[in-house]
N, CA, C and O atoms as a GROMACS GRO file, in nm:
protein
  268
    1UNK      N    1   1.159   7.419  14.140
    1UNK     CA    2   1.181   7.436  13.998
    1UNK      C    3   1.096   7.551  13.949
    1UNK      O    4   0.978   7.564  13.984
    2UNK      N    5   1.169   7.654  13.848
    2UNK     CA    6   1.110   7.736  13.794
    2UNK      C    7   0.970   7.673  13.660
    2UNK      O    8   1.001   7.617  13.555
    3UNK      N    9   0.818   7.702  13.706
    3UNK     CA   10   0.707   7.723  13.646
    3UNK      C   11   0.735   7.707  13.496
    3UNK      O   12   0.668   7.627  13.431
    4UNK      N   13   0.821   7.772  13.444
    4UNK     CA   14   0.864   7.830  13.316
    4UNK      C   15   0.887   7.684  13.253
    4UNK      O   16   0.824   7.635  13.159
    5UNK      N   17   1.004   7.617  13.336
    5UNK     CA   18   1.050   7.515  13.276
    5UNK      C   19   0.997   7.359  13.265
    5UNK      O   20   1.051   7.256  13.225
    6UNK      N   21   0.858   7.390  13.322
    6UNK     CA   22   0.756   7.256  13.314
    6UNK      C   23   0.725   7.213  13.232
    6UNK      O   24   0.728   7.091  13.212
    7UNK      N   25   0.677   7.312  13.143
    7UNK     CA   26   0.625   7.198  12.999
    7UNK      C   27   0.718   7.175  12.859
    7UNK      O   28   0.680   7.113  12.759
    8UNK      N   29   0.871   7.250  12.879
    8UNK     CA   30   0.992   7.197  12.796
    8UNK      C   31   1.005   7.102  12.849
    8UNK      O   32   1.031   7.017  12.764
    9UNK      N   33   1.002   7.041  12.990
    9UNK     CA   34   1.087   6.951  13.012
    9UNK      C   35   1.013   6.832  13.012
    9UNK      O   36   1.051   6.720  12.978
   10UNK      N   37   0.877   6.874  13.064
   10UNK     CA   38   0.749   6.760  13.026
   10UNK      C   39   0.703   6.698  12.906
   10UNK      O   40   0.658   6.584  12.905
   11UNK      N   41   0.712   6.773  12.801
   11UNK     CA   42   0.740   6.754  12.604
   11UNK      C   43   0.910   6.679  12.593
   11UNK      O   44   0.916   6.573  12.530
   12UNK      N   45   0.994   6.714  12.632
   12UNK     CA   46   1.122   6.628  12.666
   12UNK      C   47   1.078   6.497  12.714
   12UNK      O   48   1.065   6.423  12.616
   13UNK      N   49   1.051   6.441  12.814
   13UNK     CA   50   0.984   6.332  12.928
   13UNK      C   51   0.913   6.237  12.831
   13UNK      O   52   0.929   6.117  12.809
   14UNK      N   53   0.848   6.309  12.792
   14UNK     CA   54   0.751   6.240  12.726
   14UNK      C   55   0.784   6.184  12.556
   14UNK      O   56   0.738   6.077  12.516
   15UNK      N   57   0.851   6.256  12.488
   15UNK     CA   58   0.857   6.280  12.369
   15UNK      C   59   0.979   6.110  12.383
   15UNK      O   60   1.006   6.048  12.280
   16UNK      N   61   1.028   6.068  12.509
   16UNK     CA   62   1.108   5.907  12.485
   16UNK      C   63   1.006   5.832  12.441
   16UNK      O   64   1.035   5.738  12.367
   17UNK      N   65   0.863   5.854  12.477
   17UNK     CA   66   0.787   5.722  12.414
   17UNK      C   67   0.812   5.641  12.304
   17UNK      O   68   0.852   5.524  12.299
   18UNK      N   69   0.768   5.765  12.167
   18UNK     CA   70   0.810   5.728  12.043
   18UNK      C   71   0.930   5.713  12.016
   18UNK      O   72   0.940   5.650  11.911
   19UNK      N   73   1.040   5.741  12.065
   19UNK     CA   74   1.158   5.710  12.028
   19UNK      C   75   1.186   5.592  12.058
   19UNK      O   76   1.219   5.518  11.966
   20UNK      N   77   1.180   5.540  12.189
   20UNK     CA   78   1.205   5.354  12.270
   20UNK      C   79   1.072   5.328  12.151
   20UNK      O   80   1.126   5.297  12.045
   21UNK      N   81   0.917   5.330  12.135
   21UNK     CA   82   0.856   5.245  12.021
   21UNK      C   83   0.918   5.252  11.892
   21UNK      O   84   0.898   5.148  11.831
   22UNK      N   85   0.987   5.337  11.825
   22UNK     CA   86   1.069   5.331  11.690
   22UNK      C   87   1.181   5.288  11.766
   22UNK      O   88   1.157   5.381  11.843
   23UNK      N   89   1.272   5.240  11.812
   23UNK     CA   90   1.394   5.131  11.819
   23UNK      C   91   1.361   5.027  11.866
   23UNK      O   92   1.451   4.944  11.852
   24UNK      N   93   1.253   4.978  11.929
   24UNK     CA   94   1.208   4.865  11.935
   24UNK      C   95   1.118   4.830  11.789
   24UNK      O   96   1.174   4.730  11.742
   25UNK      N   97   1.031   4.860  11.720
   25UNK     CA   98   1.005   4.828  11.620
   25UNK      C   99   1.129   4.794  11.537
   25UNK      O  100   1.152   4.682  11.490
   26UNK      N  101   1.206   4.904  11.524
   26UNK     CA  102   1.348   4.875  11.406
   26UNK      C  103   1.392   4.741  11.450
   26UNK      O  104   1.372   4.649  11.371
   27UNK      N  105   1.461   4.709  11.583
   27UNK     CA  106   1.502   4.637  11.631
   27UNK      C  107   1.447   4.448  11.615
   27UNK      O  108   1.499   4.341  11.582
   28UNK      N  109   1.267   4.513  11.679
   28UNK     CA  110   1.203   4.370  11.697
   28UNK      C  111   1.155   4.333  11.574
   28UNK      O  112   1.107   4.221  11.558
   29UNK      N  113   1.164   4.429  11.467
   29UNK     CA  114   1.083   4.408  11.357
   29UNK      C  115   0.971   4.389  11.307
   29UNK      O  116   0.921   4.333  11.210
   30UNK      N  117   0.937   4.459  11.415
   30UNK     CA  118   0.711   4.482  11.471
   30UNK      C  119   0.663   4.499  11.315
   30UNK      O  120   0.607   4.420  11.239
   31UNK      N  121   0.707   4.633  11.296
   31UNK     CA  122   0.682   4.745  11.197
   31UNK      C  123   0.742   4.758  11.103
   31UNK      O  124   0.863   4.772  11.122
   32UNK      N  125   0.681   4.763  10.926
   32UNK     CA  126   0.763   4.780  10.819
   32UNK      C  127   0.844   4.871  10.877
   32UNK      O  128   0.797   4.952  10.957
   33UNK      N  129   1.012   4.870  10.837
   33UNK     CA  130   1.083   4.943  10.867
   33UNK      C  131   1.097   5.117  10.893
   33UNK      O  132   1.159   5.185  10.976
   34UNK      N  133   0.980   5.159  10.744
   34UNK     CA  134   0.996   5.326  10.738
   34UNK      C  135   0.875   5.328  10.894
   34UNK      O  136   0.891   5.419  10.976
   35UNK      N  137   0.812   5.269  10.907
   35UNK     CA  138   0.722   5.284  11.036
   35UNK      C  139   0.823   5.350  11.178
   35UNK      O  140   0.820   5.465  11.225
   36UNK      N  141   0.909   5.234  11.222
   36UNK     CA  142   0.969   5.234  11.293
   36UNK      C  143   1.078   5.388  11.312
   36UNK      O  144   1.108   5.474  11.395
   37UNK      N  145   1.110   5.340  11.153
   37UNK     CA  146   1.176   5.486  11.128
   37UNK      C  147   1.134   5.641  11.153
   37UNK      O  148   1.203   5.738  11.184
   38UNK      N  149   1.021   5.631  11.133
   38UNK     CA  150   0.911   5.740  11.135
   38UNK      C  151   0.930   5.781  11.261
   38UNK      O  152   0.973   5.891  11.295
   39UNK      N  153   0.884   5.646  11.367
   39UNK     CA  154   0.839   5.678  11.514
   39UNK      C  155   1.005   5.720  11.619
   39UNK      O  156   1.012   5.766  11.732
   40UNK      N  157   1.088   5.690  11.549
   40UNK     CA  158   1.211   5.706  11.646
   40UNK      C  159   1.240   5.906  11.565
   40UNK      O  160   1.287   5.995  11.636
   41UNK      N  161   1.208   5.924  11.448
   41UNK     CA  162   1.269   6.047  11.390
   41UNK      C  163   1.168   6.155  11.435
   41UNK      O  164   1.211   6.270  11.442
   42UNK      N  165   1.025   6.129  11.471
   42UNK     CA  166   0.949   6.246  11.508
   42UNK      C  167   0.968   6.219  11.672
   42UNK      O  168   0.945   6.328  11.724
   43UNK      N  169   0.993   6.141  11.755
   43UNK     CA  170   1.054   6.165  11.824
   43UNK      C  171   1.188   6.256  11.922
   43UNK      O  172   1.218   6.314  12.026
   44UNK      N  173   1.232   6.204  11.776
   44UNK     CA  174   1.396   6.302  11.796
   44UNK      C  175   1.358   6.460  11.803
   44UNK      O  176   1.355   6.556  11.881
   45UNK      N  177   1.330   6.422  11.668
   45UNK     CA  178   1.219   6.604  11.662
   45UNK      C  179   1.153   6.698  11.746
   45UNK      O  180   1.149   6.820  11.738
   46UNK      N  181   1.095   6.606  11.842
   46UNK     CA  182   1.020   6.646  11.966
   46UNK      C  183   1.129   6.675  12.100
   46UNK      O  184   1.108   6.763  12.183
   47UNK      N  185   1.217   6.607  12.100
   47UNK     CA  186   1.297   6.632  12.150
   47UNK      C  187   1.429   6.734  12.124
   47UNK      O  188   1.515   6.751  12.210
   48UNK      N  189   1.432   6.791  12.010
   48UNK     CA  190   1.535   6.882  11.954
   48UNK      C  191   1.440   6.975  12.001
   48UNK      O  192   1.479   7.060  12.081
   49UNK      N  193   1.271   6.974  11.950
   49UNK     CA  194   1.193   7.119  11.959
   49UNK      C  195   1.186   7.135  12.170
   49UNK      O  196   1.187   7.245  12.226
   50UNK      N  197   1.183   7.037  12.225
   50UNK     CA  198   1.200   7.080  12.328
   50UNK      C  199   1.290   7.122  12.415
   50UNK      O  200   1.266   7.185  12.518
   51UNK      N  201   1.431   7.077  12.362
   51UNK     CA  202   1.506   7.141  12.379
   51UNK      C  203   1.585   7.283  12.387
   51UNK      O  204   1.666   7.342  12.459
   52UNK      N  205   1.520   7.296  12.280
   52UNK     CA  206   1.562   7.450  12.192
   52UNK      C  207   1.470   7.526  12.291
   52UNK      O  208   1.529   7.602  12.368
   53UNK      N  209   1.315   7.517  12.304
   53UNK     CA  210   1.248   7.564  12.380
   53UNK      C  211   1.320   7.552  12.451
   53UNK      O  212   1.426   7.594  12.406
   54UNK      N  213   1.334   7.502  12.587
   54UNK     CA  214   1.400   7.493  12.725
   54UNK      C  215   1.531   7.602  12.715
   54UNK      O  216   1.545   7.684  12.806
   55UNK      N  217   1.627   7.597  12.600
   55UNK     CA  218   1.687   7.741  12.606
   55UNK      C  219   1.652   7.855  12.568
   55UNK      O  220   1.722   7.944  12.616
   56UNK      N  221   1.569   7.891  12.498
   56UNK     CA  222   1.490   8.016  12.476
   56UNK      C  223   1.441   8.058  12.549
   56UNK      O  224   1.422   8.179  12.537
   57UNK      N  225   1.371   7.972  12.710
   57UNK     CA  226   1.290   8.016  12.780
   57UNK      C  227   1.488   8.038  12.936
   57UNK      O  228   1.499   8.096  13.044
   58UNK      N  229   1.554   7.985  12.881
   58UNK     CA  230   1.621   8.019  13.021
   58UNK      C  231   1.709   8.132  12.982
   58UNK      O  232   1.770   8.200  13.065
   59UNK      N  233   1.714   8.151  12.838
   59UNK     CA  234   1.821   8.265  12.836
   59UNK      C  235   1.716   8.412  12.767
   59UNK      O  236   1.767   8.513  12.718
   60UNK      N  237   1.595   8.392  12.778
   60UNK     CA  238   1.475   8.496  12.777
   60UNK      C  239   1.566   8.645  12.916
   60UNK      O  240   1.614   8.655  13.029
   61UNK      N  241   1.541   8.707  12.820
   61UNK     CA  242   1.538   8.840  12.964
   61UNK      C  243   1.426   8.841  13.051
   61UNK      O  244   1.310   8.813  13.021
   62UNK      N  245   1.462   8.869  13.136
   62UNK     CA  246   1.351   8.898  13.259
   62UNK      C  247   1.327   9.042  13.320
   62UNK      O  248   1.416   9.126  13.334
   63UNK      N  249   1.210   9.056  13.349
   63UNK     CA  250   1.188   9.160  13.400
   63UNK      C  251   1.248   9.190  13.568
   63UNK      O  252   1.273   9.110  13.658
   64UNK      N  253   1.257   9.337  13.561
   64UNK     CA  254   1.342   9.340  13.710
   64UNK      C  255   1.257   9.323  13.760
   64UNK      O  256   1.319   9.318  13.866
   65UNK      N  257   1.114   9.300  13.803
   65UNK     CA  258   1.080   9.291  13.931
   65UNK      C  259   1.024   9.197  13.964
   65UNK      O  260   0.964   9.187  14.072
   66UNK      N  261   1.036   9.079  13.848
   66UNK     CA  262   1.020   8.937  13.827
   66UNK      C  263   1.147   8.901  13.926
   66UNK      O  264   1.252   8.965  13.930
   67UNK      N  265   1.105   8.753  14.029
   67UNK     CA  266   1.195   8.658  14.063
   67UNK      C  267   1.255   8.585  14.046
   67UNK      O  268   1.320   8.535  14.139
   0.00000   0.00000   0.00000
């Protein structure tokens, strides 16, 4: 795997935490609701921003004498 694409995809990986703890809160009803809400939407967030990263970095130009 290309170097480049380690820490989009590692901020991706990671960024399910809060999302599975905000639908289990919504769900189990741990957490006043906007809580839950909170933790599944900055989630998402983290996952849209790593996304977007992960294509910025694959459709980046490269240098020619880069591999």
């Amino acid at each position: 795997m290309n170097p480049q694409y380690r820490k989009p995809l590692i901020l991706f990986v990671a960024s399910f935490i809060p999302v599975v703890a905000g639908m289990a809160c919504k769900v189990m009803h741990w957490l006043p609701v906007s809580a839950g809400g909170t933790l599944f939407g900055a989630g998402m967030l983290v996952q849209l921003f790593s996304i977007l990263w992960l294509i910025a970095v694959i459709l980046k130009p490269r240098k020619k004498n880069q591999v």
